[in-house]
C-alpha positions as CSV (number, residue, x, y, z in Angstrom):
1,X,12.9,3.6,13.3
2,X,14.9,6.6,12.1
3,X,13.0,6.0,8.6
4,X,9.6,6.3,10.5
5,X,10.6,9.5,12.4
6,X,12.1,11.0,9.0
7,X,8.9,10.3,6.9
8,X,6.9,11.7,9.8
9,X,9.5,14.6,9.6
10,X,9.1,14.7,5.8
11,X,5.5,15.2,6.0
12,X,5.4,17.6,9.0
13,X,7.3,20.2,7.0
14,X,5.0,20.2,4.0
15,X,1.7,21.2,5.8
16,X,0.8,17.5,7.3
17,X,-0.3,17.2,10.9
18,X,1.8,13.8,11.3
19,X,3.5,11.9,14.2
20,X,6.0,8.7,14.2
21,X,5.3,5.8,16.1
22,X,7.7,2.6,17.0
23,X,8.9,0.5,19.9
24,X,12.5,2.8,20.1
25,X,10.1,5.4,21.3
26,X,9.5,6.0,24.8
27,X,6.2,5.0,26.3
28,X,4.3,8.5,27.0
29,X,5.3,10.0,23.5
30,X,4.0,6.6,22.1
31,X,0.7,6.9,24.5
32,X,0.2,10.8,23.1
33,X,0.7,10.1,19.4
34,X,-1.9,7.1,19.6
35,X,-4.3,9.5,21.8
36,X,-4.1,11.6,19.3
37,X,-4.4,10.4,16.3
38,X,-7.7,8.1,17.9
39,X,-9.1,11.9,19.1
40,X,-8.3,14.0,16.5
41,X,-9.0,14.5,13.0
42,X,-6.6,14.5,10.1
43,X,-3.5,13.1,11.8
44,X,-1.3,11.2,9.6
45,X,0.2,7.9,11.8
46,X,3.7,7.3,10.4
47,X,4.3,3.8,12.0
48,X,5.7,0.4,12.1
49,X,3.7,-2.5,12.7
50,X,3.8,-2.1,16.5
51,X,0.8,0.3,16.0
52,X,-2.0,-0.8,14.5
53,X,-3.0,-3.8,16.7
54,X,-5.6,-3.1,18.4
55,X,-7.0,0.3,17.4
56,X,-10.2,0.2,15.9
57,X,-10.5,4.0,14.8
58,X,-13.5,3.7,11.9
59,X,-12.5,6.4,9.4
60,X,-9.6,5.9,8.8
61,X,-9.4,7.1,5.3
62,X,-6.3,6.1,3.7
63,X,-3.4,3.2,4.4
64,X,0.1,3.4,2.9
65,X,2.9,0.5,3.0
66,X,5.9,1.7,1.8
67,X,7.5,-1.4,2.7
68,X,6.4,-5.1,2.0
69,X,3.9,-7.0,4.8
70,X,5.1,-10.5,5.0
71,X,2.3,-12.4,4.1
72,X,-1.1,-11.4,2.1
73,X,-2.4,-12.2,5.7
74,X,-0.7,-9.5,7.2
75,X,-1.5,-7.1,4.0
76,X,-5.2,-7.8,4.6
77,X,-5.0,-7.2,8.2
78,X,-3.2,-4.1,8.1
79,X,-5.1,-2.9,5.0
80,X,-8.9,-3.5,6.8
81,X,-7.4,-0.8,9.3
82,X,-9.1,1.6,6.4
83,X,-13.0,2.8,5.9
84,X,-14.4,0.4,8.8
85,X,-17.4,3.0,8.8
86,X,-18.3,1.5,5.6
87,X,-17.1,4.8,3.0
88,X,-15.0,5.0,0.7
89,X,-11.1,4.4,1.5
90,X,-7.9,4.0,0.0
91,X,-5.3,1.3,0.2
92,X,-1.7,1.9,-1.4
93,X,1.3,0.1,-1.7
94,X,5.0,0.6,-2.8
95,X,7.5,-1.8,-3.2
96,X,10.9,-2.6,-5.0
97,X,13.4,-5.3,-5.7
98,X,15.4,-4.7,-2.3
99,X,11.9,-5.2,-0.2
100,X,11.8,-8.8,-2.1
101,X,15.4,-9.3,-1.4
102,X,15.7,-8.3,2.4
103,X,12.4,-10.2,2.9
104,X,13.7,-13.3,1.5
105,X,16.8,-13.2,3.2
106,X,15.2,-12.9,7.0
107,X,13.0,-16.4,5.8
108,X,15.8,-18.0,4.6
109,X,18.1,-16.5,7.3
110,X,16.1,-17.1,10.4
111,X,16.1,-19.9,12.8
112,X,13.1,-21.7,11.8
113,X,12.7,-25.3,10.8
114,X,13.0,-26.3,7.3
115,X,8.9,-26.7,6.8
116,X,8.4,-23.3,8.4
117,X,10.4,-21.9,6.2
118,X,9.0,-23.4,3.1
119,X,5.5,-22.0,4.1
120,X,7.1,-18.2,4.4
121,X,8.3,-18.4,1.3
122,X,5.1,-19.6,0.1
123,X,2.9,-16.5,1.9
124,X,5.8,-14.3,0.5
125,X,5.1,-15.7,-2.9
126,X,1.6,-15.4,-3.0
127,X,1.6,-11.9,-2.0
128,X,4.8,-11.2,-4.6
129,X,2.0,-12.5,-7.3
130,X,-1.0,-10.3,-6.1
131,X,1.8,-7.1,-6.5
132,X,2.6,-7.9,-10.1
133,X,-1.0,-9.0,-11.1
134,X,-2.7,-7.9,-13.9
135,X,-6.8,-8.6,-12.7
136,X,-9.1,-8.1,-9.6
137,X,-7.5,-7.3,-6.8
138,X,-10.3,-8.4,-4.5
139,X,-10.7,-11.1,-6.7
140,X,-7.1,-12.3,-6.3
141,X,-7.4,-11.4,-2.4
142,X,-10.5,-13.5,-2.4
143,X,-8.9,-16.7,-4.1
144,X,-6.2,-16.7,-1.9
145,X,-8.1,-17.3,1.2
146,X,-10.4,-19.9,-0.3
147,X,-13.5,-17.5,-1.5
148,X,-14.9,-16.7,-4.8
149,X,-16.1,-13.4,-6.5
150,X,-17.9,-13.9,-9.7
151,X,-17.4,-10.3,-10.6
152,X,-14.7,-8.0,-10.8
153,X,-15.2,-5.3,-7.6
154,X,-14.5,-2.0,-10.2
155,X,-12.9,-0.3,-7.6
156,X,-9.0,-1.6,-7.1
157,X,-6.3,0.0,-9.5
158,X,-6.6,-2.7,-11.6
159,X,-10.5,-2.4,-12.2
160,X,-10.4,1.2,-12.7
161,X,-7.1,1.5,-15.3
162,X,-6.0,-2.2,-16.5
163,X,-2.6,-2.9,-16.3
164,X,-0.7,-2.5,-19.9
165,X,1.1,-5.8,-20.9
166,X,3.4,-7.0,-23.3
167,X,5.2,-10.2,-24.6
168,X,8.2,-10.3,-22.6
169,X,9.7,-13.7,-23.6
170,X,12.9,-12.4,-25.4
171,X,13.4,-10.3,-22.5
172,X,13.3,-13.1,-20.0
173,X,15.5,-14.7,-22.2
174,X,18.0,-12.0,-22.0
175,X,17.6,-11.4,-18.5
176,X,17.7,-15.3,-17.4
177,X,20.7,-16.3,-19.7
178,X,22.6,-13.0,-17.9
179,X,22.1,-14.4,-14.9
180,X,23.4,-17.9,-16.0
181,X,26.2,-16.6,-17.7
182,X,27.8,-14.2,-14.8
183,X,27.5,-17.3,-12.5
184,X,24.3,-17.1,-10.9
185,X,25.5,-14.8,-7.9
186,X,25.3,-11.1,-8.7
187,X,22.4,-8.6,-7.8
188,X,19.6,-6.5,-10.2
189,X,22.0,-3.7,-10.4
190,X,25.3,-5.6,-11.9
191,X,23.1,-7.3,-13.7
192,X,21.1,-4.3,-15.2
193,X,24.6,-2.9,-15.9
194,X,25.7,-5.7,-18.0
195,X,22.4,-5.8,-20.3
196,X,22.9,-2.2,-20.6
197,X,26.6,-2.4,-21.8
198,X,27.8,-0.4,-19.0
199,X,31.4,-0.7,-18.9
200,X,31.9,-0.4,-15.2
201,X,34.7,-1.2,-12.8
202,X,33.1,-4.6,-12.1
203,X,32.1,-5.7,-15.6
204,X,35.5,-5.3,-16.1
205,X,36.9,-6.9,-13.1
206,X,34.8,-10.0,-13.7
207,X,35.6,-9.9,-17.9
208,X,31.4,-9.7,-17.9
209,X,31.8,-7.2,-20.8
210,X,32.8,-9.6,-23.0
211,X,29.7,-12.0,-22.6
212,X,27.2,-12.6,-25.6
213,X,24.9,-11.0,-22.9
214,X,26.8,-7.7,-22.7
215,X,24.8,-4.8,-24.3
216,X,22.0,-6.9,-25.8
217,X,19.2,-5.1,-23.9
218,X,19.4,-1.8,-24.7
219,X,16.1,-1.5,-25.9
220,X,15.1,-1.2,-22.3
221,X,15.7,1.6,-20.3
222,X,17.4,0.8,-16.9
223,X,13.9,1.2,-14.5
224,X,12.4,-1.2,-17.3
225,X,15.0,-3.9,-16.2
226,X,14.4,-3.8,-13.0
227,X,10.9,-4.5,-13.0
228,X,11.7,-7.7,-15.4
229,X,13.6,-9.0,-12.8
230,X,11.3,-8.2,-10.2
231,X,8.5,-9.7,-12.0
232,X,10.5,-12.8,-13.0
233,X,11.4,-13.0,-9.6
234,X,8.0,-12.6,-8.3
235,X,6.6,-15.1,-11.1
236,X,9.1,-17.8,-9.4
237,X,11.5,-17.9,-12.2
238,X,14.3,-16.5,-10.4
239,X,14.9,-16.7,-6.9
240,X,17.4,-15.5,-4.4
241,X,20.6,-16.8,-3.0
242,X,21.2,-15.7,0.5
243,X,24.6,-16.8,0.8
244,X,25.5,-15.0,-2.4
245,X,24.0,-11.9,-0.6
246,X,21.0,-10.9,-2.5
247,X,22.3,-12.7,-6.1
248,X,19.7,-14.3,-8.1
249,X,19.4,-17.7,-10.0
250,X,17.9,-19.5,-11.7
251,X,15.1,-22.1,-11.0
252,X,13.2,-24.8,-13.0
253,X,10.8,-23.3,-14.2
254,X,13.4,-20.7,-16.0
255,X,14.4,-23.7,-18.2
256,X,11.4,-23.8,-20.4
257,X,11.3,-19.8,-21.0
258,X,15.4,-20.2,-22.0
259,X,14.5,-23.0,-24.5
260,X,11.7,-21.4,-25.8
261,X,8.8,-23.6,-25.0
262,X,7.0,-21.0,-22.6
263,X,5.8,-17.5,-23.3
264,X,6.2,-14.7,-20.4
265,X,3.9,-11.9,-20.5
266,X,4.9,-8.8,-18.5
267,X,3.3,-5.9,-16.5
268,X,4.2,-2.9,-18.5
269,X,6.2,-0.4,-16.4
270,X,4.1,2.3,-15.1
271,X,5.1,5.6,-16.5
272,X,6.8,8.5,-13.9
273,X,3.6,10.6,-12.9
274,X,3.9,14.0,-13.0
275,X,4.2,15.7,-9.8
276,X,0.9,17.3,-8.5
277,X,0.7,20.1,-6.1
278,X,-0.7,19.5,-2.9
279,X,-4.3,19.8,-2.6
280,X,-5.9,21.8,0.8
281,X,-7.9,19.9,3.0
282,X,-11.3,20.9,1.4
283,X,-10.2,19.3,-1.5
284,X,-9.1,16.1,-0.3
285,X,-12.3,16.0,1.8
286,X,-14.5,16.3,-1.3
287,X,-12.5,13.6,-3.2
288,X,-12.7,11.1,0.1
289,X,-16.2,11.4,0.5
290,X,-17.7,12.9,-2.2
291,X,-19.3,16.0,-1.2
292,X,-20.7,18.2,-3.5
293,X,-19.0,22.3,-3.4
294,X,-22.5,23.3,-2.8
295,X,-22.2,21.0,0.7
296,X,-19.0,21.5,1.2
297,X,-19.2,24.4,4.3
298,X,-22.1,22.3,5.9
299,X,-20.1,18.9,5.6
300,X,-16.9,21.2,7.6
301,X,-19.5,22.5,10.1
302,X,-21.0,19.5,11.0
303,X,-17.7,18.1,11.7
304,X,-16.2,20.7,13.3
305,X,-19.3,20.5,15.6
306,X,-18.2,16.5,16.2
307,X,-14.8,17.4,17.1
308,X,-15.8,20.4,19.6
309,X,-18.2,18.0,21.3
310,X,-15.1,15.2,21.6
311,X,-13.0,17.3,22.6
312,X,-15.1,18.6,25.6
313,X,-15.9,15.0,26.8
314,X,-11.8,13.5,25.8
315,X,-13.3,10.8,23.4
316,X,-12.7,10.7,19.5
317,X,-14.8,11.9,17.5
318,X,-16.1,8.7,16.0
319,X,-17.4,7.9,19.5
320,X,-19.8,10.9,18.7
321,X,-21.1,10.3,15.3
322,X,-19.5,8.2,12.4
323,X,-19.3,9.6,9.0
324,X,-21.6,7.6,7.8
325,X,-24.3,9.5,10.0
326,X,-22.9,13.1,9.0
327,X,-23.2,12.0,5.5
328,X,-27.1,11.1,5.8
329,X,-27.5,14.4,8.0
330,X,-26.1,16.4,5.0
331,X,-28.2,14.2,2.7
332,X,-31.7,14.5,4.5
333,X,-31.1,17.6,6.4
334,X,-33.3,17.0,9.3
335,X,-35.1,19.9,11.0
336,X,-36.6,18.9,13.9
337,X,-35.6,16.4,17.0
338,X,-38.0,13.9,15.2
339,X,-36.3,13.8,12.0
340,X,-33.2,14.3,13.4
341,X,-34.3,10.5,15.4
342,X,-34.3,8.7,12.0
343,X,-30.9,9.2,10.8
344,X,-28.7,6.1,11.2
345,X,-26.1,6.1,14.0
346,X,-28.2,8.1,16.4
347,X,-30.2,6.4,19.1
348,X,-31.7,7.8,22.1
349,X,-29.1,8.7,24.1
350,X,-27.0,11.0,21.1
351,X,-30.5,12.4,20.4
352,X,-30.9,13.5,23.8
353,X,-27.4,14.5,24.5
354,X,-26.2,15.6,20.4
355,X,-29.6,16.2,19.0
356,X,-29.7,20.2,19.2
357,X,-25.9,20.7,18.8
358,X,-26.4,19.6,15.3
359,X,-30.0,21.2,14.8
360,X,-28.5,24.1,15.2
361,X,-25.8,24.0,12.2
362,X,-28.0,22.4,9.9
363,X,-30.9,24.8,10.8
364,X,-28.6,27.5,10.5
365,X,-27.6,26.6,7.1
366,X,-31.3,25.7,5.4
């Protein structure tokens, strides 16, 4: 909760119109921020999962987890929240070697039975995999709930920049036998440090600096570690011990990787981006829905016409026109009531009651 209410915070201060929303909040500021954000345009929903359920707001443009879902069932649930009007709309997703950790440890720590257990780690499993691969997203989405998709879609991050890889079998080597040799019990970071050679207060205390495994990875940079072990772990070659709070160990199918029967190829580690100044809203609008400059002031008129009219009536502005149907008005600029009947989204009733509202801006702008 204090997390959601910082981020919301976060993104107040630097120009964002956004608003937190949990179950520690108390009922009428939870009722204003949903109103809100279903009425109004631009607001950025900073949330757990108790929102979401339920709302059915159609352009929704973009949806961030910056922690891990559970399952891909709840990833695909929580993702389809975006472009329900059909446009263009992005999905991202963050995620590090605590989320796999703290998620493992509430399966394995709960107080379900045995089987139900097993199938939690499975879902968590399969949705570790779709993180770390390397082909279709909607593919991989696809295959896991039983469909096929003879093509690759050309949209997800994969599609549009392939993932780098390399042959990271003498790395899994190095990070599986460190594991092994400091006892199967100790978390990424210890574990990092010891590749590394760092002679720290607990390599020493634990005599780790004088393993065959102490400084042998240097070639790697310390992020680089980190996401071998998170890929090893999401691969199923490590796994973690929730008694040994958060340690990893070994599993079967580390055994033919340490005895050099199995190759492991590895997602290369994204390089740090360099930080981009934040765009204006005109900007981002082009980018979502890809309106030319020259359209640019009708595309704002016409929907500051759709937010006027919701606000006058209390509705969202969705509830007036989609926009899908202020993208066909831009693209076959109608100039009379009959046109004006033959663009998608507007039946009788909006041409009667919207028809001349929007007449006017697009006549005035011919």
């Amino acid at each position: 909760r204090k997390k959601v209410e910082a981020l919301a915070d976060f993104l107040a201060a630097r120009g964002f119109d956004a608003l937190p929303y949990h179950a520690g909040l108390d009922n009428s500021t939870r009722a204003a921020n949903q109103k809100r954000f279903l009425q109004e345009e631009g607001v950025v929903m900073v949330a757990t999962i108790a929102f979401g359920m339920g709302i059915d707001k159609p352009n929704v443009r973009f949806v961030a987890h910056l922690d891990l879902p559970k399952s891909m069932e709840g990833y695909y649930q929580e993702t389809g929240r975006a472009g329900r009007d059909g446009l263009p709309s992005d999905a991202w997703m963050t995620y590090g070697m605590a989320d796999v950790v703290l998620l493992r440890q509430m399966v394995d720590g709960s107080d379900a039975g045995e089987e139900r257990k097993r199938l939690e780690r499975q879902k968590l499993d399969a949705l570790l995999g779709f993180c770390e691969s390397t082909g279709c997203r909607r593919q991989s989405l696809l295959h896991y709930f039983g469909e096929h998709a003879p093509k690759a879609c050309g949209n997800c991050d994969n599609c549009l920049n392939p993932a780098e890889t390399w042959d990271g079998t003498m790395a899994a080597q190095k990070a599986l036998s460190c594991v092994y040799r400091t006892g199967q019990r100790f978390g990424v970071a210890h574990l990092v440090d010891v590749l590394l050679g760092k002679s720290t207060e607990k390599t020493q205390q634990f005599g780790h600096d004088r393993l065959p495994t102490f400084g042998v990875g240097t070639e790697l940079t310390d992020l680089q570690w980190r996401g071998v072990f998170r890929q090893l772990t999401a691969t199923g070659y490590l796994s973690v011990d929730i008694e040994g709070y958060g340690g990893l160990r070994l599993t079967p199918a580390s055994k033919p990787v340490l005895k050099g029967e199995e190759t492991v190829t590895l997602r290369a580690q994204a390089a740090t981006k360099v930080k981009k100044s934040r765009r204006d809203s005109t900007q981002r609008s082009k980018e979502r829905n890809d309106i030319s400059a020259h359209d640019e002031t009708l595309w704002q008129a016409l929907r500051e016409t759709r937010l006027r009219l919701a606000r006058e009536q209390g509705v969202p502005p969705y509830v007036i026109f989609h926009d899908a149907t202020l993208q066909e008005m831009l693209a076959k600029r109608p100039q009379n009531m009959a046109e004006f009947a033959t663009i998608s989204g507007v039946g009788e009733r909006k041409l009667l009651r919207y028809g001349e509202a929007f007449l006017d801006v697009l006549l005035a702008t011919a």
